[in-house]
C-alpha atoms as one frame of an Amber mdcrd trajectory, in Angstrom:
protein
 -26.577 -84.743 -71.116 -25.088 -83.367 -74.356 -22.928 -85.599 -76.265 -19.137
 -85.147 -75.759 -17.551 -82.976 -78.029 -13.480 -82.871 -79.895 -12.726 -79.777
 -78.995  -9.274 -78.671 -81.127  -7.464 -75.556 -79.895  -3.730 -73.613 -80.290
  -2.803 -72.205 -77.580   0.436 -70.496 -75.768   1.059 -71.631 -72.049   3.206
 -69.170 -69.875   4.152 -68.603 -66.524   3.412 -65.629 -64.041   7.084 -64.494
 -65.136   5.333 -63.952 -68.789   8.108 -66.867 -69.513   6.730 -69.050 -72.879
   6.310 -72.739 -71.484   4.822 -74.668 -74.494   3.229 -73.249 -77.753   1.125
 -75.201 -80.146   1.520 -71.818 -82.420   5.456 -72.798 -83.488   6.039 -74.214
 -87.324   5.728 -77.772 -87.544   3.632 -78.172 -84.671  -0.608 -78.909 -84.987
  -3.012 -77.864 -82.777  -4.186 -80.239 -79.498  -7.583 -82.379 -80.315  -9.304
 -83.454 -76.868 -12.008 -85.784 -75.870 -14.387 -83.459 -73.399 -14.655 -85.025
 -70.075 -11.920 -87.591 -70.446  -9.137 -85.764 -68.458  -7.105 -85.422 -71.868
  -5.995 -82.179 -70.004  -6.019 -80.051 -67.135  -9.061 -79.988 -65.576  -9.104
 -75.834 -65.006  -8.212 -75.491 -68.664 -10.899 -77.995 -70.041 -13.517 -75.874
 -67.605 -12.954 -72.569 -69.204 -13.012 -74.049 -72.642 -16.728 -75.673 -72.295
 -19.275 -74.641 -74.286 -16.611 -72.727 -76.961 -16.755 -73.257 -80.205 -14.211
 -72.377 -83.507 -13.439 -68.845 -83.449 -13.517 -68.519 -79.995 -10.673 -66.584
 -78.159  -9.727 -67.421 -74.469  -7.594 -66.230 -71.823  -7.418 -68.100 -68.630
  -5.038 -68.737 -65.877  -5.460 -72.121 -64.051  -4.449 -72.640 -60.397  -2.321
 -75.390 -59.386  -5.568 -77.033 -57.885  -6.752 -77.133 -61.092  -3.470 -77.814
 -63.134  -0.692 -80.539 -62.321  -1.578 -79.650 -58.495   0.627 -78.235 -55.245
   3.948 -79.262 -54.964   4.059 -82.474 -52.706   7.490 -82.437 -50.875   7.243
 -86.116 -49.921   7.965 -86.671 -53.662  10.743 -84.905 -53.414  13.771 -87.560
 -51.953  17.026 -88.857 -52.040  18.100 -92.373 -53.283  21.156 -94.150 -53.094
  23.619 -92.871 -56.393  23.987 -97.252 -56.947  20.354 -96.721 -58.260  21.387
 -95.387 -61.216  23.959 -98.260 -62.037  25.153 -98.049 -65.876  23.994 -93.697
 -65.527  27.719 -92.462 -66.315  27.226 -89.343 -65.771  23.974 -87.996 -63.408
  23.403 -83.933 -63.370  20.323 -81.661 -61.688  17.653 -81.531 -64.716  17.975
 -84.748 -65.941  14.891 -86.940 -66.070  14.312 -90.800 -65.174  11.706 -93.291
 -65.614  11.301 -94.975 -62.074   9.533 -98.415 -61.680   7.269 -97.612 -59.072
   4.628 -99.633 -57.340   1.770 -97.815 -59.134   3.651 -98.031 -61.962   6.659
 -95.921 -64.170   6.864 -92.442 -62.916   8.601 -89.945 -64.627  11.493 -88.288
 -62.065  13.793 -85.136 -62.039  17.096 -85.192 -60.630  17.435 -82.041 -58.079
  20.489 -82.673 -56.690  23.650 -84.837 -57.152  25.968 -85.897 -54.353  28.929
 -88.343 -53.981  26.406 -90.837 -52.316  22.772 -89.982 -53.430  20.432 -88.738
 -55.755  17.752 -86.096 -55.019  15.094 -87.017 -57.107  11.624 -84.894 -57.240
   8.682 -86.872 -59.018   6.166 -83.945 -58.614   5.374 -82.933 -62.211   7.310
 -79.357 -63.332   4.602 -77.558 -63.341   3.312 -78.548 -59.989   2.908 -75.574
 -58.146   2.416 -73.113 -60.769   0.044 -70.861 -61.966  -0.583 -71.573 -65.686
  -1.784 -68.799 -68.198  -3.183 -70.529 -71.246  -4.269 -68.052 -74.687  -6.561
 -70.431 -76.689  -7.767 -70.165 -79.735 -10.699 -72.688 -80.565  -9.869 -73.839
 -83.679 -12.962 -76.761 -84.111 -15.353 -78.031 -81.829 -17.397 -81.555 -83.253
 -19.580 -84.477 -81.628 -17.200 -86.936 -80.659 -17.846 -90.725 -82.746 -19.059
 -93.716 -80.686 -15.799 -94.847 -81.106 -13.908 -91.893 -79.327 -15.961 -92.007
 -76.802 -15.546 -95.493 -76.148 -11.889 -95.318 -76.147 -11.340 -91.777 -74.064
  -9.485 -90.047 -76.440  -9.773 -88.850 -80.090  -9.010 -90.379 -82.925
């Protein structure tokens, strides 16, 4: 098996509505570094991007399978408003950190009422088809040591 590479890329991510969702390409912002094969990002997008190398130019759109997944409606839910004790003021968009039992989880507040909270913990882009224009920027052998920690350095 070939040694893992750091792949670094820019890239623009929109949605099917053409709508800009995150751009490496803005000022002040450097390009993403990732680890191959240690799930530093979405698996469709780290699939079409195997075996480039700098120069390379790709345009792929990743399905939800292959992105942040289907929207699960059992993560959508309401909670009592007391759960947000010391939260003045609580409006749709606003996100949490929840303790969970697997741990903290990152919610959205969906709704507001004058007794509970309709919180969605799916991620935002659950659901959606993602259209990613990369530009491979470098592609290296990872060090031992990246490898051994799962993520670049």
């Amino acid at each position: 098996m070939a040694q893992p590479r750091v792949v670094t890329i820019h890239y623009t991510l929109t949605n099917d509505q053409g709508e800009q969702l995150d751009s490496s390409r803005v000022e002040g912002r450097e390009p993403l570094s990732y680890l191959e094969g240690a799930q530093n990002i979405i698996g469709g997008l780290e699939s079409a991007l195997t075996e480039k190398n700098a120069g390379d130019q790709v345009k792929v759109s990743v399905e939800p399978a292959e992105g942040y997944g289907e929207v699960n409606e059992e993560l959508v839910q309401p909670v009592p408003r007391s759960a947000f004790e010391g939260v003045d003021t609580i409006e749709p968009g606003m996100q949490f950190q929840a303790q969970t039992p697997g741990g903290p989880q990152v919610v959205r507040v969906v709704e507001v009422s004058d007794e509970t909270v309709t919180i969605d913990a799916n991620h935002p882009l659950a659901g959606q088809t993602l259209h990613f224009d990369v530009e491979v920027v470098e592609a290296r052998e990872a060090t031992d040591e990246e490898q051994e920690h799962g993520h670049v350095h």
